[in-house]
Every structure is written in structure tokens, then in C-alpha cells.
FIVEX-791129 format. One record per residue (C-alpha): residue in three letters; x, y, z. Coordinates in nm, 2 decimals. Example, Ala and Ser with C-alpha at 12.3 -4.5 7.8 and 13.67 -1.06 7.14 Angstrom:
BEGIN
<resn:ala; X:1.23; Y:-0.45; Z:0.78>
<resn:ser; X:1.37; Y:-0.11; Z:0.71>
***
This chain:
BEGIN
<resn:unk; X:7.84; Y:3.04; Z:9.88>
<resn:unk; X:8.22; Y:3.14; Z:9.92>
<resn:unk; X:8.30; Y:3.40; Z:10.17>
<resn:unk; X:8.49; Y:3.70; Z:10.09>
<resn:unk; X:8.76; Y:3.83; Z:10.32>
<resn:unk; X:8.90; Y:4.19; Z:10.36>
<resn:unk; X:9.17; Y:4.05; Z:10.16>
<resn:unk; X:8.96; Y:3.96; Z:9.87>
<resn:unk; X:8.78; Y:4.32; Z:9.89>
<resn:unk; X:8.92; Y:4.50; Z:9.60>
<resn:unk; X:9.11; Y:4.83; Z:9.67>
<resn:unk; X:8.85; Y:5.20; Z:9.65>
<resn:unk; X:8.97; Y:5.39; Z:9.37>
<resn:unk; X:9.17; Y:5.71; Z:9.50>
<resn:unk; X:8.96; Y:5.96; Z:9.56>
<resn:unk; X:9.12; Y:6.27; Z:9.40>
<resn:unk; X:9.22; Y:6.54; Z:9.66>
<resn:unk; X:9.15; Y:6.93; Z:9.67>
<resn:unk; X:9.53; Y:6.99; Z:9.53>
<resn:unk; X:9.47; Y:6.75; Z:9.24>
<resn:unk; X:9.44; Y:6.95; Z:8.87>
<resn:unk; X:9.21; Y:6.71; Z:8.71>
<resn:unk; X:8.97; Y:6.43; Z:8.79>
<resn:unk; X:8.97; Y:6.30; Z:8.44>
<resn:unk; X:8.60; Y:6.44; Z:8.37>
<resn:unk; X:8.57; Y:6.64; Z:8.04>
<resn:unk; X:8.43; Y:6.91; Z:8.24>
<resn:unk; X:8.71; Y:6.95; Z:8.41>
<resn:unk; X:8.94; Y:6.93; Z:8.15>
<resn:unk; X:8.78; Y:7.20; Z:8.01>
<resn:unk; X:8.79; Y:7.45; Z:8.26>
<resn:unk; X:9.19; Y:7.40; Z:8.33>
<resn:unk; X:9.19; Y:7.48; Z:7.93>
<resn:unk; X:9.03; Y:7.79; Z:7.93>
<resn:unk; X:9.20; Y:7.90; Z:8.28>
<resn:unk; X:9.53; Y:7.79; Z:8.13>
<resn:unk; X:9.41; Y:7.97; Z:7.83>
<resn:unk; X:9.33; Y:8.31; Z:7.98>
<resn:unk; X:9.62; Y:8.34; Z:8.21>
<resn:unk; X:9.86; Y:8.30; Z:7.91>
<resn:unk; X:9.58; Y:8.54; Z:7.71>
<resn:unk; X:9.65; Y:8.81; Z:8.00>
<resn:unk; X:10.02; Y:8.79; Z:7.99>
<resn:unk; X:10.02; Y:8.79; Z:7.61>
<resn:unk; X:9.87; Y:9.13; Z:7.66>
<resn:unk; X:10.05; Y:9.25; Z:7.88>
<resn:unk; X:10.38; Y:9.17; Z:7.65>
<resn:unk; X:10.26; Y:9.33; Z:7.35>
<resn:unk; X:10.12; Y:9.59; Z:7.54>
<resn:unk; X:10.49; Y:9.62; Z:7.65>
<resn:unk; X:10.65; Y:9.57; Z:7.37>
<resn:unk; X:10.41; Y:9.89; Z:7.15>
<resn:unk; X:10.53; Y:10.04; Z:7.39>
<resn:unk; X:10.90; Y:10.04; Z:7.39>
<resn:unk; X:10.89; Y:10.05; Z:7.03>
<resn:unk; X:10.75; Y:10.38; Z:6.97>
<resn:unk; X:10.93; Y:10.48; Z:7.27>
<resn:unk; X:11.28; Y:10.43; Z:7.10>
<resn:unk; X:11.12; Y:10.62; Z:6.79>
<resn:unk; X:11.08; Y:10.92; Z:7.00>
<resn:unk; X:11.39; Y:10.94; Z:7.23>
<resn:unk; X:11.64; Y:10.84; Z:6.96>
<resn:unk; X:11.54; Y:11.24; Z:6.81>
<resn:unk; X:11.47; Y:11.37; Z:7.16>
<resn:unk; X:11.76; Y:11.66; Z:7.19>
<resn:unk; X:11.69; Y:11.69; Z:7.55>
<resn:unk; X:11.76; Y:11.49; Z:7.86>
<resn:unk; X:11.46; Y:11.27; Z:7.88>
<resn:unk; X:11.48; Y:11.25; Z:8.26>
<resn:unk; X:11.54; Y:11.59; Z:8.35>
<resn:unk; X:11.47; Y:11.84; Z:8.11>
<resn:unk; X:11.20; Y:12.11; Z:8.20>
<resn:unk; X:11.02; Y:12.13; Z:7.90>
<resn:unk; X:10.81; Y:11.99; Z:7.64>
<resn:unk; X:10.86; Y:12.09; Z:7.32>
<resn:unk; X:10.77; Y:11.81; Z:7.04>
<resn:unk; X:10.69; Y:11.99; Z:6.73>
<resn:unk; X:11.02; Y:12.25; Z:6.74>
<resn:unk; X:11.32; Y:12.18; Z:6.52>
<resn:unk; X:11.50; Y:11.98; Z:6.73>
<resn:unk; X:11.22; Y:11.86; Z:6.96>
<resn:unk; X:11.25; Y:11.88; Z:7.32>
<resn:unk; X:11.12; Y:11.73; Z:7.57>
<resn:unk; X:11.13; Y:11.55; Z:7.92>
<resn:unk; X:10.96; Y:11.38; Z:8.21>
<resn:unk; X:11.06; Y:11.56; Z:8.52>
<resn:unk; X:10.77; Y:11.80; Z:8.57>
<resn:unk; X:10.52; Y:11.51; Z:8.48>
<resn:unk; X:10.72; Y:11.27; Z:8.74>
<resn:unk; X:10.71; Y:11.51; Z:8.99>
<resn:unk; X:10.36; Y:11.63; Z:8.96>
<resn:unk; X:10.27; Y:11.24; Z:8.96>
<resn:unk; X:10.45; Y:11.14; Z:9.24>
<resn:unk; X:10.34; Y:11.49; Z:9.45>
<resn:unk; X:10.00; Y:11.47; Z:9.38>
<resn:unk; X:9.95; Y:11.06; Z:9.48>
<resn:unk; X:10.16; Y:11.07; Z:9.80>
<resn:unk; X:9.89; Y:11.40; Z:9.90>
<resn:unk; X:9.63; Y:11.16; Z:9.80>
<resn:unk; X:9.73; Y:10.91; Z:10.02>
<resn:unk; X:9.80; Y:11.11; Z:10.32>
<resn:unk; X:9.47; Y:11.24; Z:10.33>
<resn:unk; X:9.32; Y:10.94; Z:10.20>
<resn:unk; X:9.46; Y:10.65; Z:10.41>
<resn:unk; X:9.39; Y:10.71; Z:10.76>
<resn:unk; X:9.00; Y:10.85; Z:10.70>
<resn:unk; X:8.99; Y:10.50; Z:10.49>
<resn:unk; X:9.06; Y:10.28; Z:10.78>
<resn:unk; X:8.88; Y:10.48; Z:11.04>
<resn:unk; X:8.57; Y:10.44; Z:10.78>
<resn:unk; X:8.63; Y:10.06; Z:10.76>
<resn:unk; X:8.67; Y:10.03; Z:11.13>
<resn:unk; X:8.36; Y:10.18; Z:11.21>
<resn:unk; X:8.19; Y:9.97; Z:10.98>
<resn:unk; X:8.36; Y:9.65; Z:11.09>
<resn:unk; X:8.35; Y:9.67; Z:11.45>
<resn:unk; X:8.16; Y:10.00; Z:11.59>
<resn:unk; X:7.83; Y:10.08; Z:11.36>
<resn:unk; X:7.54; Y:9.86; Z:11.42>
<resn:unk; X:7.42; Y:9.59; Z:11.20>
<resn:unk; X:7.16; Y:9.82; Z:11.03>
<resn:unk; X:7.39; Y:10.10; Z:11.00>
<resn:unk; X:7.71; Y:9.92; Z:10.89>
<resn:unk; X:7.55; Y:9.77; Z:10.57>
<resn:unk; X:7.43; Y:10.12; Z:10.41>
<resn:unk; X:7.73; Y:10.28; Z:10.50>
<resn:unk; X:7.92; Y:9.96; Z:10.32>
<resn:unk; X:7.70; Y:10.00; Z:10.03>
<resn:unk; X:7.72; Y:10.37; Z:9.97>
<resn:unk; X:8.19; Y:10.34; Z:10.01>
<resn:unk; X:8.12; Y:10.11; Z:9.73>
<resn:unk; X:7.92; Y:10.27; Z:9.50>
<resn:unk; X:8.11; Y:10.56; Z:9.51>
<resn:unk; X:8.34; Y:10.34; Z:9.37>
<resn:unk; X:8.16; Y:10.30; Z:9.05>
<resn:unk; X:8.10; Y:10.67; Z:8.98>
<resn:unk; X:8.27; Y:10.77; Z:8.69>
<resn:unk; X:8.60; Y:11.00; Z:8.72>
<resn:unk; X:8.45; Y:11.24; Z:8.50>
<resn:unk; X:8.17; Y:11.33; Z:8.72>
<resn:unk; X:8.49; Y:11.37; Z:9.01>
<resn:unk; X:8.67; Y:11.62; Z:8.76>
<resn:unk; X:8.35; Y:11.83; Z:8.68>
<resn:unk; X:8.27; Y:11.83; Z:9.07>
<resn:unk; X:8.63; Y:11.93; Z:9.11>
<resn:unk; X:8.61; Y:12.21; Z:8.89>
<resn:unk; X:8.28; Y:12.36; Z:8.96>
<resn:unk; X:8.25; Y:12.26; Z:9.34>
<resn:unk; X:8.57; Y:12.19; Z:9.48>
<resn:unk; X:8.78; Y:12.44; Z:9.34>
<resn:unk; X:8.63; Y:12.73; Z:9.45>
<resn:unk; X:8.58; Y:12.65; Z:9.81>
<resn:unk; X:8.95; Y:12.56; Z:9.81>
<resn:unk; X:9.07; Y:12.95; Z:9.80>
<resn:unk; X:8.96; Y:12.99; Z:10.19>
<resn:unk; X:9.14; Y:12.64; Z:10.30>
<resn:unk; X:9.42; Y:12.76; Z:10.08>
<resn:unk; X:9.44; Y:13.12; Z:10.26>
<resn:unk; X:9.42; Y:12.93; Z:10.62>
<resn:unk; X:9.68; Y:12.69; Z:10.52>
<resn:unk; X:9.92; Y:13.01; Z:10.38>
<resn:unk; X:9.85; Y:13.22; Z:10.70>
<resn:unk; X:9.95; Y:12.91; Z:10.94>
<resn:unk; X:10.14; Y:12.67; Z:10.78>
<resn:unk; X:10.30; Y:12.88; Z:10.55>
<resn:unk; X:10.62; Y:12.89; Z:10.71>
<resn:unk; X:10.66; Y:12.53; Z:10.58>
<resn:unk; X:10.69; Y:12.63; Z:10.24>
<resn:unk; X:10.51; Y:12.39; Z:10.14>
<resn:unk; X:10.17; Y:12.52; Z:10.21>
<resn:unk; X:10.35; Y:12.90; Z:10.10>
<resn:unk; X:10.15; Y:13.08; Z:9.81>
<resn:unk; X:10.35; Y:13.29; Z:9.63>
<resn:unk; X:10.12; Y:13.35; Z:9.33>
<resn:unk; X:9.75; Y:13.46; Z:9.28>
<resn:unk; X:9.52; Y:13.25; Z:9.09>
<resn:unk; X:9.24; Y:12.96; Z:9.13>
<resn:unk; X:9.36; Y:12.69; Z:9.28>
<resn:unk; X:9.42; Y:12.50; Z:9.06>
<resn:unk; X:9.76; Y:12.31; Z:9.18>
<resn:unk; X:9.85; Y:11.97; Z:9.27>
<resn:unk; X:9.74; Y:12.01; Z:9.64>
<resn:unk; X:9.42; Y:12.03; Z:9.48>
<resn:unk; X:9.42; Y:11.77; Z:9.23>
<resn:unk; X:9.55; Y:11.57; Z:9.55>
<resn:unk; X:9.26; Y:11.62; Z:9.75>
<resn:unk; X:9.04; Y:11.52; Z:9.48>
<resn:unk; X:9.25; Y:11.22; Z:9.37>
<resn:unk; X:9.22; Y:11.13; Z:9.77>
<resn:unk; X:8.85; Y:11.14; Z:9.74>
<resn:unk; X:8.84; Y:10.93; Z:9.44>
<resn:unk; X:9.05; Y:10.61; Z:9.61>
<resn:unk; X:8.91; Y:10.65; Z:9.92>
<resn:unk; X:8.65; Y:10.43; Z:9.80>
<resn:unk; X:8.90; Y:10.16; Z:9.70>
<resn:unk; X:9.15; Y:10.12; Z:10.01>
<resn:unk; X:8.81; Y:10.16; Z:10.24>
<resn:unk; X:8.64; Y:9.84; Z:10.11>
<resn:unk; X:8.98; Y:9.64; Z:10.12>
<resn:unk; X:9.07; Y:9.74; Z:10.43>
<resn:unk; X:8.72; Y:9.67; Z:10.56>
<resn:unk; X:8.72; Y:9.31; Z:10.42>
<resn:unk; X:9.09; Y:9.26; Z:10.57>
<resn:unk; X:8.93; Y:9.38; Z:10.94>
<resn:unk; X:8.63; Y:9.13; Z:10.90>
<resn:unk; X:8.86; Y:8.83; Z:10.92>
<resn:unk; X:9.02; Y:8.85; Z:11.18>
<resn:unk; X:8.99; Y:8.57; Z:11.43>
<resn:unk; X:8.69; Y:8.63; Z:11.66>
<resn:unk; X:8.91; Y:8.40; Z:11.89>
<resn:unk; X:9.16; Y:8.68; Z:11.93>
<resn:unk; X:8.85; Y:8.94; Z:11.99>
<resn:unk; X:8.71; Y:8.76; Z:12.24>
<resn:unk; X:9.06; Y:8.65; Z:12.46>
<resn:unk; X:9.13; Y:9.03; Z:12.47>
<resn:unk; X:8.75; Y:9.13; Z:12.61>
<resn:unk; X:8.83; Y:8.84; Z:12.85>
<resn:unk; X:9.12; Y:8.98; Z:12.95>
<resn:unk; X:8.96; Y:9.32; Z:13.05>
<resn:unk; X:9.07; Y:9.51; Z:12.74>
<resn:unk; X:8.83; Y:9.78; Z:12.63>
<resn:unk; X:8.71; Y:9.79; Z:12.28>
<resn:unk; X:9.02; Y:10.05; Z:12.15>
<resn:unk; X:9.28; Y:9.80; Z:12.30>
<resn:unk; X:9.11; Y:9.55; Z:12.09>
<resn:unk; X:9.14; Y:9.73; Z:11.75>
<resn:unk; X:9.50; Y:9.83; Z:11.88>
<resn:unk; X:9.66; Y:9.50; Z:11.98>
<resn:unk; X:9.39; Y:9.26; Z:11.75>
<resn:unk; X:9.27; Y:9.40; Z:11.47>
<resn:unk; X:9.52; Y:9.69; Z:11.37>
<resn:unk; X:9.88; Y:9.41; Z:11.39>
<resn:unk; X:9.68; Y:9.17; Z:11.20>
<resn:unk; X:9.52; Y:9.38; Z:10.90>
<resn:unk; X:9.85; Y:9.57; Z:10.86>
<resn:unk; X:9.94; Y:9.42; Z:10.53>
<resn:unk; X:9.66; Y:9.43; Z:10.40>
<resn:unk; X:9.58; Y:9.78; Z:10.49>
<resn:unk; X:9.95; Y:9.89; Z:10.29>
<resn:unk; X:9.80; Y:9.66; Z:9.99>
<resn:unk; X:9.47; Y:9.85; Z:9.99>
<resn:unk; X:9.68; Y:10.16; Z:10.03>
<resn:unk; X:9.91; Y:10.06; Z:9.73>
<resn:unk; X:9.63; Y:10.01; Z:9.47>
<resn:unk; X:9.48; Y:10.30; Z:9.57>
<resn:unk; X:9.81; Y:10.40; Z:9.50>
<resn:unk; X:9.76; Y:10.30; Z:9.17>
<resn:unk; X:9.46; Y:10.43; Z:9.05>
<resn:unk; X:9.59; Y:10.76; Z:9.17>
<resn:unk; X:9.94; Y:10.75; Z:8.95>
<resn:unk; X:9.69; Y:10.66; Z:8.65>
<resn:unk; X:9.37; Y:10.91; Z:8.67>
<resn:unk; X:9.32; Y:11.13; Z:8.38>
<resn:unk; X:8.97; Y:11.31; Z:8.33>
<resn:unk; X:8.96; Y:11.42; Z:8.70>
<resn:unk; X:9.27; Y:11.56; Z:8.72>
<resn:unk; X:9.24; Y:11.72; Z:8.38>
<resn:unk; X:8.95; Y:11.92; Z:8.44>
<resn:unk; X:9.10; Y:12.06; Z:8.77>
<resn:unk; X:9.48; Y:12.13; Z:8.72>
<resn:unk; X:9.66; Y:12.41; Z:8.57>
<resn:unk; X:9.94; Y:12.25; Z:8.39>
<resn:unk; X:10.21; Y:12.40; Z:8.36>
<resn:unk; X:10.63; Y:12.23; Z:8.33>
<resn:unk; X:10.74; Y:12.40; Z:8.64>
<resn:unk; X:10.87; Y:12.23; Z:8.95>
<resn:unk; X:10.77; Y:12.37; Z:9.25>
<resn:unk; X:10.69; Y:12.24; Z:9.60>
<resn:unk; X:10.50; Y:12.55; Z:9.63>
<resn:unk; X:10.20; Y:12.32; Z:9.64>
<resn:unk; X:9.90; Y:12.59; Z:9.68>
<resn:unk; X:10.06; Y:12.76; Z:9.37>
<resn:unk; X:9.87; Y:12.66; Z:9.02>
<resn:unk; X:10.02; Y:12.48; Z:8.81>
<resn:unk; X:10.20; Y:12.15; Z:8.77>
<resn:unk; X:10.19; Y:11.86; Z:8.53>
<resn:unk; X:10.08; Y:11.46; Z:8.55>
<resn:unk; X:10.15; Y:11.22; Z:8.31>
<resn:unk; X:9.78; Y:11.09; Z:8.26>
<resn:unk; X:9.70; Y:11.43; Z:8.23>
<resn:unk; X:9.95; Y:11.58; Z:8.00>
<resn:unk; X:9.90; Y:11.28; Z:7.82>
<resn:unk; X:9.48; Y:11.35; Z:7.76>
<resn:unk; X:9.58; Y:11.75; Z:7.69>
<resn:unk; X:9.88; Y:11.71; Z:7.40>
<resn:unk; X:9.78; Y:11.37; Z:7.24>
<resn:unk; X:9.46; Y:11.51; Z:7.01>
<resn:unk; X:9.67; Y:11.74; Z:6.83>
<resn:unk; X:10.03; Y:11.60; Z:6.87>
<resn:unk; X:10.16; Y:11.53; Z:6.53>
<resn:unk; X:10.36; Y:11.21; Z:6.46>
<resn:unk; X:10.64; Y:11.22; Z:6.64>
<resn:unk; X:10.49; Y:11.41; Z:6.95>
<resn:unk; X:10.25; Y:11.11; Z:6.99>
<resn:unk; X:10.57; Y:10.88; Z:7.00>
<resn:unk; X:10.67; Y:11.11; Z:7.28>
<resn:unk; X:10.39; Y:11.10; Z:7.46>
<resn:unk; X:10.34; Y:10.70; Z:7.45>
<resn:unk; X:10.72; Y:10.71; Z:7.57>
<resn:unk; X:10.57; Y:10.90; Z:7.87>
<resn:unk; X:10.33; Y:10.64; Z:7.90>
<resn:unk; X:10.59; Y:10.36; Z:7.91>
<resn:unk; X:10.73; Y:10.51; Z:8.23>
<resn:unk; X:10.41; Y:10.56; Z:8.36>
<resn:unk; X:10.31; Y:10.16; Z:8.25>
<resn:unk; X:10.60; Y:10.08; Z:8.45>
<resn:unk; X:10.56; Y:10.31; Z:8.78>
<resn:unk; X:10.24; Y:10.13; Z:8.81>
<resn:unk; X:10.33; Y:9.80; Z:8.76>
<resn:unk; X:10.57; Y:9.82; Z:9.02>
<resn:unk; X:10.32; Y:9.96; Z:9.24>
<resn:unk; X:10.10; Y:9.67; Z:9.20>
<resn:unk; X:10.37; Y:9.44; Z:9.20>
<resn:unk; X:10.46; Y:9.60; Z:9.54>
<resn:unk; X:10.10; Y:9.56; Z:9.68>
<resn:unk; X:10.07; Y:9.18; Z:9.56>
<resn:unk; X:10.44; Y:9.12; Z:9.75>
<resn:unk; X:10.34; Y:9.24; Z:10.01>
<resn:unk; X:9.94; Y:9.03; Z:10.02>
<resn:unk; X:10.15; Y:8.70; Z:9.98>
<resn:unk; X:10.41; Y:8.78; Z:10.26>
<resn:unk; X:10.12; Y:8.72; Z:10.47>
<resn:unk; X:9.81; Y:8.52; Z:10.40>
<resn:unk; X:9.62; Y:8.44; Z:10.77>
<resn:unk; X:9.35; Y:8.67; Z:10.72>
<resn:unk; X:9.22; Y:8.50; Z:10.41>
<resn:unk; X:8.96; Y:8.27; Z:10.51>
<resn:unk; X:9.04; Y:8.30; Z:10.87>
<resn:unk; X:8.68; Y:8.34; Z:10.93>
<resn:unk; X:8.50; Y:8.12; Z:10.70>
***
């Protein structure tokens, strides 16, 4: 009987590594298909989504005898129409950054506690209530808002006038329910809160028990942990939780429908009613816009398509600038 010899041995078949695409198998083949498939699906979307858009937009703006950008007013069925953006920007932009103040730092003391203070049998209930609150419609948010909320503003309003209102900000010059974007900030806050507290709390989970553990060593208490551990290493992914919560906050409609009073004045007399959103002005005027006013109000939409776009955009820059805490525990 011959002998075989290393040299004889016939070479292993390459064993296909974790980068490779494809091992050959049908099953395979079919799955980078359909993923293929549904990423160029999505951005398909996306385009035409685009692309409606800009189309009607040019419809509307090439009859708009205002200053699309700046003019106070919106006026779509007059002869000439009117209308511009700058109250909706404004009350956009107002309303999301009052959202996110209030919103943002009880988020990541909420995902702290959960993380690294609450017990075991505390911490998951907790966890599971900040995400179903997540799930409730906005709806049921606006009709809270407008029946709850609302009302129980006017004292927090008076407090903030009688203190604060040297600010001007916080200064109410007018009488009325508050119904204002300070309002519809505080209830936009509640709604995201959900949002950048479960991201945040995910980011704070994977941080390197090494690093815990080498600061207790050290003598550090648990505060200088969270501080010089936990806090430098979720930072990017507390801004990216804090950006799409950003986003859903540019976008809501129902909720912040049923609790502003909208009005195209400009004003950082925040506690006064009034104000204007795009989502918003969008849900009130498009039922009973004729032709051209709807073609004004998707032109509204484009800019808001775009504002959160780049918001997103923004947040996913700023996930892949830094990347340790994925799977840092597993």
C-alpha cells in the first residue's frame, strides 16, 4: 500500500471568510438579491418621493407673488396668491429646540438610572414602560395636550412671566390659553423623550465593563464613573439619539395640531398664543386647499422633507465618526 506524504495531501478548499458576499449556496445568493433589491427599492423611493416633490413645488412658487422665504403670510386662494415659509420655519425650528432642551437631559438621566443605578428588578419595568410610551399614538399626546396639559400650563406660564419675564422670552404680553409654541414644545419634549431615552440607554450599556471596573479600582466613586467612563464614551451616541428625536419633533402633526393656536406671526414671545409649524399648517389648510394651494403646501413640505433629511443625515455622521460602543460588550 503506497504511503501518502503531506505533499501528496490535496489542498482544503478555502473556507470563505466573514467579509466574503457569497459562498456560492443558492440560499445565499438569494438573500444578497433581495437585500440588494430592497436597498435600491428604498432609494427609488426616496427619489420619486423627491422628485413629486420638487415638481409640484415649481408649480406653486413659479405664481407665488411673495418672497417664499420671508413673507409673513399665507394667502393661496387670493388673486395673486401669497404666501411664505417664515412663520412655519420659525415656529418649527422654536418649538423642536424647546423640545430638546427639556427633553435631553431628563432622557439621559432616565437612561442612566436604568443603566447603572436602578436595581435589576427595577431597571427592566422602568425600560419597558420608556418604550412603550414610545408606541402610543400622537393623537392620544395631542388630545392629552389639549384637555390635560393645556390648562395646567396657565399657572407655570404666570410663574415663568412673574420671574423670568424680564427675558422676554418667557414675557406674556397677550391674554389667552396657552396655546403657543412653548407649549406645543413641552409636549413635543414629552413625545421624544421616549426615543433619545432608549438610545441613549442602549449606548450606556456598552460601555467596556473594563473601563468601569479600572475607575472603582482606582477609588473613584460611582458619579466619577459616569463622569470620566460612561458620559466621554456615549457622547455621540447621546447627540445621535438627541438628533432623531430631533426628527420626529420637526415632523409631528396631530399633537401639535390639537394644541397650538396658529397664527403667521413671528414672535419670540413664547408664552403668547399663536405660532405656526409646517406639519401642522400642513394638516389644517390641506382638506380644503384648492389646486394650487395644495401645490403650495407640498412646496412646504419639500423644505420640511429636506430639514429632516439633513437632520438624520447629521445624526448618522455623526454614529459613524465613532463606532467602539457597538458590540463592545457582546
Amino acid at each position: 500500500m503506497a504511503s501518502t506524504t503531506p505533499a501528496d495531501t490535496p489542498p482544503a478548499p478555502p473556507v470563505p471568510g466573514p467579509g466574503s458576499r457569497s459562498t456560492g449556496r443558492l440560499g445565499d445568493k438569494v438573500f444578497l438579491g433581495l437585500s440588494k433589491g430592497s436597498g435600491i427599492l428604498l432609494l427609488v423611493i426616496m427619489a420619486s418621493i423627491a422628485v413629486f416633490l420638487s415638481y409640484r413645488s415649481v408649480i406653486a412658487l413659479s405664481d407665488n407673488e411673495g418672497n417664499f422665504l420671508t413673507t409673513f403670510e399665507w394667502n393661496t386662494a387670493g388673486d395673486p396668491p401669497v404666501f411664505g415659509i417664515a412663520v412655519l420655519l420659525f415656529g418649527t425650528v422654536v418649538s423642536s429646540i424647546v423640545a430638546m432642551v427639556i427633553a435631553v437631559p431628563i432622557a439621559v438621566g432616565i437612561a442612566l438610572f436604568i443603566s447603572h443605578y436602578a436595581p435589576r428588578r427595577v431597571a427592566a419595568p422602568l425600560a419597558y414602560v420608556v418604550d412603550l410610551l414610545a408606541a402610543v399614538p400622537s393623537i392620544i399626546y395631542g388630545i392629552w395636550g389639549a384637555l390635560v396639559l393645556v390648562p395646567y400650563l396657565e399657572g407655570l406660564n404666570s410663574w415663568l412671566d412673574e420671574f423670568f419675564g424680564w427675558t422676554y422670552v418667557f414675557e406674556k404680553t397677550e391674554i389667552g390659553i396657552p396655546r403657543s409654541l412653548f407649549t406645543v414644545g413641552i409636549l413635543l419634549a414629552i413625545m421624544i423623550l421616549p426615543i433619545v431615552t432608549s438610545v441613549s440607554r442602549e449606548v450606556f450599556l456598552q460601555v467596556p465593563r473594563m473601563n468601569e471596573e479600572a475607575a472603582l479600582a482606582l477609588g473613584a466613586t460611582r458619579w466619577e464613573v459616569i463622569r470620566l467612563s460612561v458620559l466621554p464614551f456615549g457622547r455621540s451616541g447621546i447627540i445621535s439619539a438627541s438628533m432623531l428625536g430631533l426628527g420626529r419633533a420637526l415632523g409631528e402633526t396631530m399633537a401639535v395640531a390639537t394644541v397650538l393656536s396658529p397664527n403667521f406671526l413671528v414672535s419670540l414671545h413664547l408664552l403668547n398664543p399663536g405660532g405656526g409649524t409646517f406639519a401642522q399648517n400642513i394638516a389644517a389648510k390641506f382638506g380644503e386647499a384648492n389646486e394650487f394651494g395644495r401645490d403650495a403646501l407640498i412646496a412646504s413640505g419639500l423644505v420640511l422633507f429636506v430639514l429632516t433629511l439633513l437632520v438624520n443625515g447629521a445624526a448618522r455622521l455623526i454614529i459613524a465618526r465613532r463606532k467602539e460602543y457597538s458590540g463592545a460588550n457582546a
